[in-house]
TORKOL-4160 file (C-alpha; in steps of 0.2 Angstrom, whole numbers, padded with zeros to 4 digits, m for minus):
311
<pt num="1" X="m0119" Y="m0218" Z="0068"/>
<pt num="2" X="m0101" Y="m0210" Z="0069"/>
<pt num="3" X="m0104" Y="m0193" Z="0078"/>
<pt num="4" X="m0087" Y="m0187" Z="0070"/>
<pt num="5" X="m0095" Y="m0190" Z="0055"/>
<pt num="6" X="m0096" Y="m0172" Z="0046"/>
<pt num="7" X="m0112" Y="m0165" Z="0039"/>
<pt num="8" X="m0118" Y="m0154" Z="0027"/>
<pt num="9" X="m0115" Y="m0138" Z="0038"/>
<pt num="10" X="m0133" Y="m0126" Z="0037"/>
<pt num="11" X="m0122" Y="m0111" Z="0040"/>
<pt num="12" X="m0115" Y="m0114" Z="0021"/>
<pt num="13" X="m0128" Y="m0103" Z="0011"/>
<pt num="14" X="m0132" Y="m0116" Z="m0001"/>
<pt num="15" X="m0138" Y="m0127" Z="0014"/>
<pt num="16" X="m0147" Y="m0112" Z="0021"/>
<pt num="17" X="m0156" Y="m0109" Z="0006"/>
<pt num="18" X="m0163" Y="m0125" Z="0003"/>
<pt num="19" X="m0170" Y="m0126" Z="0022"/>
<pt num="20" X="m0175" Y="m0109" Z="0025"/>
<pt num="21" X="m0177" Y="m0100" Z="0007"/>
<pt num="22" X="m0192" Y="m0113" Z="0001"/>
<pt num="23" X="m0210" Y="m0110" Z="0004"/>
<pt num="24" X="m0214" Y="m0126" Z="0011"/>
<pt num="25" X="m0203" Y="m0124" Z="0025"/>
<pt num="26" X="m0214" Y="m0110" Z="0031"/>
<pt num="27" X="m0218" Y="m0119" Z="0050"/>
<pt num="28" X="m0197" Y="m0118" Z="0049"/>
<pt num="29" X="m0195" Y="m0102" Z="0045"/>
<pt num="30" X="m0208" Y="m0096" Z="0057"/>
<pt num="31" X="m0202" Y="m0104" Z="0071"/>
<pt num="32" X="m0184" Y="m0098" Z="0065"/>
<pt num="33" X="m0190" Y="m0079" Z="0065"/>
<pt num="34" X="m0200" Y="m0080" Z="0081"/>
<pt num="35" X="m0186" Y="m0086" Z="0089"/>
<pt num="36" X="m0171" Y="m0076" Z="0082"/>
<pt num="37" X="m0184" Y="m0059" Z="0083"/>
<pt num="38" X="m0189" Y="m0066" Z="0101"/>
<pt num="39" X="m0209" Y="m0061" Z="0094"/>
<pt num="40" X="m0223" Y="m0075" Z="0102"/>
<pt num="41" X="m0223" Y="m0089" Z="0088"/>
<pt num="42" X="m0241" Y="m0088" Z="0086"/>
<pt num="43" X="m0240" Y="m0069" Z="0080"/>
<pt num="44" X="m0232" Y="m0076" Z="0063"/>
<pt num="45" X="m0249" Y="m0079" Z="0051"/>
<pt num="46" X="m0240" Y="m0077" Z="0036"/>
<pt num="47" X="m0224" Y="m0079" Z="0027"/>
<pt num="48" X="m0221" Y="m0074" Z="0008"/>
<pt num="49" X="m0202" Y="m0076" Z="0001"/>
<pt num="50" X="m0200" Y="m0062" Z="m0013"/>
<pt num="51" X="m0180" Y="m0067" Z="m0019"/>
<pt num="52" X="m0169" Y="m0080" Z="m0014"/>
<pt num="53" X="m0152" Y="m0074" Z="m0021"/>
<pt num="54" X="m0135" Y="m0081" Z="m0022"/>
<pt num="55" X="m0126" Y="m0067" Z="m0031"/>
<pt num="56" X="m0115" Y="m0066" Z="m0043"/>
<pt num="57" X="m0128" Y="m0079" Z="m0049"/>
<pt num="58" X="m0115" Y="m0094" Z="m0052"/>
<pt num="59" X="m0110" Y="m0105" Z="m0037"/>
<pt num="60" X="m0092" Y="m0106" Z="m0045"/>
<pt num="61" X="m0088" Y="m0090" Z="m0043"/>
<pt num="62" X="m0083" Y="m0080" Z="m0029"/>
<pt num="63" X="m0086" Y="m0066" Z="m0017"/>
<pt num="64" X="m0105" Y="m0071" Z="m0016"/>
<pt num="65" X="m0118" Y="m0072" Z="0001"/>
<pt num="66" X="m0135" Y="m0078" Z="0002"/>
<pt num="67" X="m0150" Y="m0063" Z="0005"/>
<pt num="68" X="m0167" Y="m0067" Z="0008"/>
<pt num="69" X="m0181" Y="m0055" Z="0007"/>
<pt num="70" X="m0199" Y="m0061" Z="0016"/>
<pt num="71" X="m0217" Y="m0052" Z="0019"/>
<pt num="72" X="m0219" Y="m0057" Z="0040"/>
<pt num="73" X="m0236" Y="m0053" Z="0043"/>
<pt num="74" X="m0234" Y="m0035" Z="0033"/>
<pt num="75" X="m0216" Y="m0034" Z="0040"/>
<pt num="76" X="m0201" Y="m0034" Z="0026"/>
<pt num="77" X="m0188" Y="m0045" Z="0034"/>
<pt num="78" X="m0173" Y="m0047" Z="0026"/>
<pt num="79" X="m0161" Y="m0063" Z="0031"/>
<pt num="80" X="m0142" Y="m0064" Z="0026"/>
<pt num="81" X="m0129" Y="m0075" Z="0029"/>
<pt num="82" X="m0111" Y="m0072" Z="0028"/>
<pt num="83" X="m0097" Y="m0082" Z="0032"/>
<pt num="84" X="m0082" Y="m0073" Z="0027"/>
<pt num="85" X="m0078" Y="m0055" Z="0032"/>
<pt num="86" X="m0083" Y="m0041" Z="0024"/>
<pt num="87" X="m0075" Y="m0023" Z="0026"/>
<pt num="88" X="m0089" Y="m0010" Z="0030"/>
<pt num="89" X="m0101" Y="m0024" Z="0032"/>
<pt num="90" X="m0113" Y="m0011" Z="0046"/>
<pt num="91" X="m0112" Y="0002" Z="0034"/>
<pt num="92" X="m0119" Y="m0010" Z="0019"/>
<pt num="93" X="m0132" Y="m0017" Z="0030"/>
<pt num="94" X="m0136" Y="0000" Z="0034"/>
<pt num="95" X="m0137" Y="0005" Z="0017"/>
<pt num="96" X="m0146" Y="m0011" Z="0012"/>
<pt num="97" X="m0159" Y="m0009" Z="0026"/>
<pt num="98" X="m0164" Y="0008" Z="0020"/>
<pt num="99" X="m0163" Y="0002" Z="0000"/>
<pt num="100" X="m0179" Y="m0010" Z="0007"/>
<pt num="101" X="m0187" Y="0003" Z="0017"/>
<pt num="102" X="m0188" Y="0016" Z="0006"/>
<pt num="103" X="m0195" Y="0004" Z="m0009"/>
<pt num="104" X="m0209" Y="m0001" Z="m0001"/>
<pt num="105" X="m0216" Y="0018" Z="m0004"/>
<pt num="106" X="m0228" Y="0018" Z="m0019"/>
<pt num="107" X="m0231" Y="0034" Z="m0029"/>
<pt num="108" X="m0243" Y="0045" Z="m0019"/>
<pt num="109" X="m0242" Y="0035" Z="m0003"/>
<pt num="110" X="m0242" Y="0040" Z="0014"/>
<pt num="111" X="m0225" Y="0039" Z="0022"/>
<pt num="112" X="m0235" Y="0032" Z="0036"/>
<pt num="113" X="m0239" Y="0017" Z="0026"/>
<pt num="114" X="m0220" Y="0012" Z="0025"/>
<pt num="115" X="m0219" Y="m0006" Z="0033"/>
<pt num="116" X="m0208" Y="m0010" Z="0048"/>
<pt num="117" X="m0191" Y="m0016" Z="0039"/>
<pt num="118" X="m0181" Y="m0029" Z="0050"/>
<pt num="119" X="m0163" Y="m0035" Z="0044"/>
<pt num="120" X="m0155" Y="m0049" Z="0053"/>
<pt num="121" X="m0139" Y="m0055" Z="0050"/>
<pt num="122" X="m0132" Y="m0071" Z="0052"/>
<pt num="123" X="m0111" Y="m0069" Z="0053"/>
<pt num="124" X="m0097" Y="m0080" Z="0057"/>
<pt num="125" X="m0086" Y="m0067" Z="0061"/>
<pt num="126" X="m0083" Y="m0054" Z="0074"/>
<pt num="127" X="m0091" Y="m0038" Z="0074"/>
<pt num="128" X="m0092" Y="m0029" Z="0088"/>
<pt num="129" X="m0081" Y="m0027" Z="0104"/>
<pt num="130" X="m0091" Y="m0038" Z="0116"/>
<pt num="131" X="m0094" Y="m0053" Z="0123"/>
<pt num="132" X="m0113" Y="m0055" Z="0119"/>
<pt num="133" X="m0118" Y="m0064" Z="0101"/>
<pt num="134" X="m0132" Y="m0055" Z="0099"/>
<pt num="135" X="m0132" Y="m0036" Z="0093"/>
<pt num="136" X="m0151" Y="m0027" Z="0092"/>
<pt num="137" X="m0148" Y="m0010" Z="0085"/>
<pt num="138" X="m0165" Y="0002" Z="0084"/>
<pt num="139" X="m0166" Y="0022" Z="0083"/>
<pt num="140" X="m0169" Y="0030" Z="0101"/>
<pt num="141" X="m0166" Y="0047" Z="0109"/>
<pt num="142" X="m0149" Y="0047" Z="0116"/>
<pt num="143" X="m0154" Y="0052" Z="0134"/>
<pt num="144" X="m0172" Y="0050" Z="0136"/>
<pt num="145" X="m0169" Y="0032" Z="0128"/>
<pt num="146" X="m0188" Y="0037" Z="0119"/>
<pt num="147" X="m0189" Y="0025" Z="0103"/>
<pt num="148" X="m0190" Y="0035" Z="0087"/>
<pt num="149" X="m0199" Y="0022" Z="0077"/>
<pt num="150" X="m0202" Y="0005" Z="0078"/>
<pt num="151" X="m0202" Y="0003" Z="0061"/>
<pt num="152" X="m0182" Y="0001" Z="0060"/>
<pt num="153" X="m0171" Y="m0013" Z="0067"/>
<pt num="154" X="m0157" Y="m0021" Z="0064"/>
<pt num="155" X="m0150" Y="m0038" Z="0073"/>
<pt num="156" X="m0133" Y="m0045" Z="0070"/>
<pt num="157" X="m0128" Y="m0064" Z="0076"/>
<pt num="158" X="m0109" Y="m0066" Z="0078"/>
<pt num="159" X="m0108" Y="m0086" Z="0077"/>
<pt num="160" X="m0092" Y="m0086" Z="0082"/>
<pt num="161" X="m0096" Y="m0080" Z="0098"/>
<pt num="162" X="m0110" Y="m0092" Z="0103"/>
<pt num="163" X="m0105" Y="m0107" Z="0114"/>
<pt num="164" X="m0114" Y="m0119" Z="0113"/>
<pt num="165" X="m0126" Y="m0128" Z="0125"/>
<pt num="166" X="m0122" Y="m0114" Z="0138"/>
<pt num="167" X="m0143" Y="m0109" Z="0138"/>
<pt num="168" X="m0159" Y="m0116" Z="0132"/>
<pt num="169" X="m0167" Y="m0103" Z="0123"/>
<pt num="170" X="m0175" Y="m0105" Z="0108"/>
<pt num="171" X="m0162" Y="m0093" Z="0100"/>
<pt num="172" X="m0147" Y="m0102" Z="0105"/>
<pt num="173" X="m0154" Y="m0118" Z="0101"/>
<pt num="174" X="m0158" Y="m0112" Z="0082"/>
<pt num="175" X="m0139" Y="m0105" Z="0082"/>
<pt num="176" X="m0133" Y="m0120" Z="0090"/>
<pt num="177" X="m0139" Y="m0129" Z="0075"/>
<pt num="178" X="m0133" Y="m0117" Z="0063"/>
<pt num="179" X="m0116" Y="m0120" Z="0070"/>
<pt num="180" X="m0117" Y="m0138" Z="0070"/>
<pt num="181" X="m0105" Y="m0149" Z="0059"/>
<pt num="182" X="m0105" Y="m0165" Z="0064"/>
<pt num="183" X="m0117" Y="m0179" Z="0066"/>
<pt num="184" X="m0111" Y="m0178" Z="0086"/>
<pt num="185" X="m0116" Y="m0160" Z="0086"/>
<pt num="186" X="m0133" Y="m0163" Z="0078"/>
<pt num="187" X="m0137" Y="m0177" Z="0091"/>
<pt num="188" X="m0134" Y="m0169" Z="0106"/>
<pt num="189" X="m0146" Y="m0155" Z="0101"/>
<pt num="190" X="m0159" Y="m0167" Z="0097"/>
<pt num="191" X="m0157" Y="m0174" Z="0115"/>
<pt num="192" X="m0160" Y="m0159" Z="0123"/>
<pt num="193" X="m0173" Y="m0148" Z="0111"/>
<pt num="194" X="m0189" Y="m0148" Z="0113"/>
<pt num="195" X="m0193" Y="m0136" Z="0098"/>
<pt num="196" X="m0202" Y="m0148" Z="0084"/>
<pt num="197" X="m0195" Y="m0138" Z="0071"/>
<pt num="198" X="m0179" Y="m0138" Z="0077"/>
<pt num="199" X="m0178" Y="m0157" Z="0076"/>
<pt num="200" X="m0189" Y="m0158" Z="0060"/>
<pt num="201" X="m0173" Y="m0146" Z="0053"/>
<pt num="202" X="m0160" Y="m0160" Z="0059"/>
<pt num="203" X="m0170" Y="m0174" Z="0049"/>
<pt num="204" X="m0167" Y="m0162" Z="0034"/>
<pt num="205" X="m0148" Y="m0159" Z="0037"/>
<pt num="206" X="m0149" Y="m0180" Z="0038"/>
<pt num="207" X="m0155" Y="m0181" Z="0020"/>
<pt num="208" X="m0145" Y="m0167" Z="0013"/>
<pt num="209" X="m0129" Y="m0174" Z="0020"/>
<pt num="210" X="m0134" Y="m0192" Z="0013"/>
<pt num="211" X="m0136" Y="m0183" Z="m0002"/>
<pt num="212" X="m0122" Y="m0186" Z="m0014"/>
<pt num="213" X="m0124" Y="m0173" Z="m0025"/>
<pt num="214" X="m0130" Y="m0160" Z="m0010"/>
<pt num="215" X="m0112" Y="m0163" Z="m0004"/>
<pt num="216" X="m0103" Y="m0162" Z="m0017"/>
<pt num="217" X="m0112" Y="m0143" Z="m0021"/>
<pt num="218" X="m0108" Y="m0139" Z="m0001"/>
<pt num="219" X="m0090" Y="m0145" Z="m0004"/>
<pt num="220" X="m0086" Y="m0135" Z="m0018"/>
<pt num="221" X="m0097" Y="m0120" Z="m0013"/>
<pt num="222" X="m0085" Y="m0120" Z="0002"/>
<pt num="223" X="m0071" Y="m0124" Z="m0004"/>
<pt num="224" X="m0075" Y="m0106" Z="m0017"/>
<pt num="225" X="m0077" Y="m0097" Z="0001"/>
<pt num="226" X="m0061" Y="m0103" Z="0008"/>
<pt num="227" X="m0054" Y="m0097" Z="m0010"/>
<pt num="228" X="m0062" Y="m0080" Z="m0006"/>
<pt num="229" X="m0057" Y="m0079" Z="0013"/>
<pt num="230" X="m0038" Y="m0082" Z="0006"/>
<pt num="231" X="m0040" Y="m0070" Z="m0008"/>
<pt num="232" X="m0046" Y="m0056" Z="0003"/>
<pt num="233" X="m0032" Y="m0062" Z="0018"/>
<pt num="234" X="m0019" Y="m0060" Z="0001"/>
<pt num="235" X="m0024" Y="m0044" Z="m0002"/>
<pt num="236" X="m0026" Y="m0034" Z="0015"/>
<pt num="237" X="m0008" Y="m0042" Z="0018"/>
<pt num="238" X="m0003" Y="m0037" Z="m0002"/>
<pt num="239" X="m0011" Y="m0017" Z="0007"/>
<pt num="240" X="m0001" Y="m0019" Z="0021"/>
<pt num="241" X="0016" Y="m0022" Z="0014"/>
<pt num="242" X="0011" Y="m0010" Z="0003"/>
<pt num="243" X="0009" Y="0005" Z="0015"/>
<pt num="244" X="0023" Y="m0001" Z="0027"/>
<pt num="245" X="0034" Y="0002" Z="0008"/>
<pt num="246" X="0025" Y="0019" Z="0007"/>
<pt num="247" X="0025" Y="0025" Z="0023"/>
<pt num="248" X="0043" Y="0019" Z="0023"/>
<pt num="249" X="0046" Y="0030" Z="0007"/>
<pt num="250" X="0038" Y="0044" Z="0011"/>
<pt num="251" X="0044" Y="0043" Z="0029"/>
<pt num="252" X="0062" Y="0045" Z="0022"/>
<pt num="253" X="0056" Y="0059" Z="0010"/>
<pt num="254" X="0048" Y="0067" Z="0024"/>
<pt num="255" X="0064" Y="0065" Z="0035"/>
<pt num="256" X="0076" Y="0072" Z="0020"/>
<pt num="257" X="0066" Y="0086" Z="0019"/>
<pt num="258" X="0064" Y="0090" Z="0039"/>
<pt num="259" X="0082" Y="0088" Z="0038"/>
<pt num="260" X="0087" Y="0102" Z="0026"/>
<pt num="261" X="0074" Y="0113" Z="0033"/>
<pt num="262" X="0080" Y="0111" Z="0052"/>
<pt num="263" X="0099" Y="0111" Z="0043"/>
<pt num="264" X="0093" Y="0129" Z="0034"/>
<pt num="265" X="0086" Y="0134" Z="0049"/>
<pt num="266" X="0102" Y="0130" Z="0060"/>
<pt num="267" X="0115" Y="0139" Z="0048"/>
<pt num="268" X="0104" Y="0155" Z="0046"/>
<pt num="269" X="0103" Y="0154" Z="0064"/>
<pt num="270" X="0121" Y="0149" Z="0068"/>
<pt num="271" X="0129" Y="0162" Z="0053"/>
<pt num="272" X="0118" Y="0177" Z="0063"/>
<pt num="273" X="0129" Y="0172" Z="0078"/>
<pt num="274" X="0145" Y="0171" Z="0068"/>
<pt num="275" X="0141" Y="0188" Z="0060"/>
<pt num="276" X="0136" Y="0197" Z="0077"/>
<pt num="277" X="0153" Y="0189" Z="0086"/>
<pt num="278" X="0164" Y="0194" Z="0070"/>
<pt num="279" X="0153" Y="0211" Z="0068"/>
<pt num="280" X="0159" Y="0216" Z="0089"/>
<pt num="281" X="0177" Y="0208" Z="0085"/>
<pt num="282" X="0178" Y="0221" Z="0071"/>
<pt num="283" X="0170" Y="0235" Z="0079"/>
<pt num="284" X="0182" Y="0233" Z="0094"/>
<pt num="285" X="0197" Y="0232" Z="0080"/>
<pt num="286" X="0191" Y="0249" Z="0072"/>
<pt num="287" X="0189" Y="0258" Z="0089"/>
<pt num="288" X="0207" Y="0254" Z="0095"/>
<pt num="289" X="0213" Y="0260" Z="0080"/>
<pt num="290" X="0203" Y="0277" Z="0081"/>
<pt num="291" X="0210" Y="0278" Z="0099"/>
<pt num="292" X="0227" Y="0273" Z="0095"/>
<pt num="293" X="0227" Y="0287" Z="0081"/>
<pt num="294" X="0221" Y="0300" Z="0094"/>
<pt num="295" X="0234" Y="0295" Z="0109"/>
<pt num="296" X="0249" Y="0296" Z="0095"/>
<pt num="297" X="0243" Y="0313" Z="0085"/>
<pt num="298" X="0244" Y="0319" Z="0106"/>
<pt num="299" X="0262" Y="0314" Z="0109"/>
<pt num="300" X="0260" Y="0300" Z="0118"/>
<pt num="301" X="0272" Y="0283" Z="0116"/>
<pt num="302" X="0269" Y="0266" Z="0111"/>
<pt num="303" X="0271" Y="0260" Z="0128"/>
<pt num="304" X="0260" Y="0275" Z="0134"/>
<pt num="305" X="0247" Y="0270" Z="0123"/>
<pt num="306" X="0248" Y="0251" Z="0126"/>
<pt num="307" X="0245" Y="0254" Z="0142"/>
<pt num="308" X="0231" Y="0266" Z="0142"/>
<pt num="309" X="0220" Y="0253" Z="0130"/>
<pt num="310" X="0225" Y="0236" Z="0142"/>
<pt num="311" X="0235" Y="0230" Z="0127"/>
């Protein structure tokens, strides 16, 4: 087998969903979650999906990600991949994580009966400034570092930052996977795993990459995701352009206007120093005068009185 040869890629949501958004999975999934959440697999009883989504619902259009909401052993865990950039995407998964808490509270309940909400996303971007791929957010006291609740957290896997083979943990084995694109890739984790799961999720990625029709879905769902990465690139560049031309205008506006402020300002200022030198000049015109009269009315020459006022 060519191990260039290029696979189905489980990281593409349509891929995702059909290993880790169907029921009979459930042996997958746990050992997924177990490993990704770092909980002892054998604490993982039950799992119940409640929604697979691809939104919008159509695979041809654009601008959608895959979310996955799952009952874990009366824990709401919410899975989501995303493969292109989002702007704001902390604050929506925020947002999203709270949407989930908050509707688990029936009329009349207790808020003590809320369950323990868990969001992980899966991103292949970066997020954060930092080396590590793997981001556990909860809510602590600042200082004391005492937990508030354990009934929030948030974990966030930036796949781009994960290089592969570099540990043997479960988790980086399952990420290694997710990242995987060729047959090559899938072997050498299959060498060196010893997760059953793990290897029982490469037979799958085999068949699905067999799969004619399977590829021709991932091809074209890809192929919609690039369209989407290019669309948004277009348009932070089109924003960009744009307020470089703004900033430009306004900068010259603002500059115009500075101008004939600080050109007001420096012709009142300069026009009081012309009227204060031309008001003295005059002053000393009009006092010689008053003199010159006074000498003459007393008798005294031209030459007398030349002298007398340093002329």
């Amino acid at each position: 087998m060519n191990s260039d040869q290029p696979i189905v890629k489980l990281k593409l949501d349509v891929i995702f969903k059909r290993v880790f958004g169907d029921e009979n999975n459930t042996d997958i999934i746990a050992a997924f979650l177990s490993a990704l959440l770092e909980i002892p697999r054998n604490s993982i009883e039950k799992i119940s999906i409640n929604n697979v989504e691809l939104a919008p619902e159509f695979l041809d259009q654009k601008f959608s990600r895959l979310d996955m909401k799952m009952d874990v052993d009366g824990r709401t865990v919410n899975i989501e991949m995303q493969v292109n950039y989002e702007p704001d995407f902390s604050e929506r998964t925020l947002f999203y994580w709270s949407k989930l808490y908050s509707d688990e509270l029936k009329t009349g309940s207790e808020y003590g009966t809320l369950k323990r909400t868990v969001c992980i996303n899966l991103i292949d971007f970066n997020l954060f400034n930092c080396e590590d791929y793997h981001s556990h957010f909860c809510v602590m006291e600042k200082n004391r570092h005492e937990m508030l609740t354990d009934k929030f957290a948030i974990h966030f896997f930036e796949l781009k930052k994960r290089h592969r083979f570099t540990k043997n943990s479960p988790m980086d084995e399952w990420l290694d996977l997710i990242n995987a694109e060729t047959e090559g890739d899938l072997m050498e984790i299959q060498n060196s795993t010893a997760i059953p799961e793990v290897k029982k999720t490469i037979v799958m990625l085999r068949h699905l990459s067999a799969d004619e029709k399977v590829r021709q879905e991932a091809y074209y769902r890809e192929k919609r995701l690039h369209d989407e990465a290019t669309a948004l690139g277009h348009a932070r560049r089109e924003g960009i352009a744009e307020g470089r031309a703004e900033g430009r205008a306004e900068g010259r506006a603002e500059g115009r206007a500075e101008g004939r402020a600080e050109g007001r300002a420096e012709g009142r200022a300069e026009g009081r120093a012309e009227g204060r030198a031309e008001g003295r000049a005059e002053g000393r015109k009009e006092l010689q005068h008053e003199l010159w009269t006074k000498f003459r009315d007393k008798g005294l020459s031209e030459d007398e009185i030349r002298e007398l006022l340093g002329e």
